[in-house]
C-alpha positions, 0 to 999 in steps of 0.5 A: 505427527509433524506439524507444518511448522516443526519440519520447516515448511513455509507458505508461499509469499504472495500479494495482498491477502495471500493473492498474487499481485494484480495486473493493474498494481503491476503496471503501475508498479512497473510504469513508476519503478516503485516497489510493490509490497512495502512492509510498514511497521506501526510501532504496535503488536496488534494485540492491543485491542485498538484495531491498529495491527503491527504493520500495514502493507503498501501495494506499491511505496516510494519509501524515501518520499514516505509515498504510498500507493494504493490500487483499489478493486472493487473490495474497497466499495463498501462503507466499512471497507473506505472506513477502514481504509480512512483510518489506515491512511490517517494513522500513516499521514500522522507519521508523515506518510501520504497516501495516493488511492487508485482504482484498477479500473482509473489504471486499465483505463487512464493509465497516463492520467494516474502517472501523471498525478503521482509524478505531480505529487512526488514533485511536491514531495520531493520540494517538501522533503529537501526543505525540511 
């Protein structure tokens, strides 16, 4: 008996944990012309046994501003889920990463208002970037 693997079968890559991308992470996407998915390796294996894994997974990044963008669903409610996301972002902005955190619901609904924020952050950016 052949393993998956063996005969060359791969799984379908999809969004986060395994899903398709959601409707708001698309019209933000869309809205910004970012990328969504951005792969953002941490220097570990993830078998180290200090809870950092090899690489976090932006839903939507402007790589060149070092800016990621989060869309949260209601996943990221709970305590363990905003800690964990805490030191996600904290171990990022050590490495000079700024993370931007938006629920679906500030996108389905405030659309302009999330725009604008990101446009007035990646401005800042943008100034912090060409003065380094």
């Amino acid at each position: 008996q052949e393993t998956l693997k063996s005969i060359g079968h791969k799984p379908k890559v999809q969004g986060g944990n395994g899903r398709p991308l959601t409707l708001p992470q698309v019209i933000l996407a869309e809205a910004l012309k970012l990328p969504t998915e951005h792969i953002i390796p941490t220097g570990f294996s993830g078998r180290e046994g200090i809870g950092i894994p090899s690489h976090y997974k932006a839903d939507i990044a402007d790589p060149a501003l070092m800016l990621i963008i989060e869309v949260d669903g209601s996943s990221h409610s709970s305590l363990a889920r905003k800690h964990q996301d805490t030191k996600r972002a904290i171990f990022l902005m050590k490495r000079g990463w700024c993370t931007l955190r938006f629920t679906n619901a500030e996108i389905l609904n405030q659309l302009d208002r999330c725009l604008n924020h990101v446009r007035f952050i990646t401005s800042k950016l943008q100034t912090t970037t060409t003065t380094l």
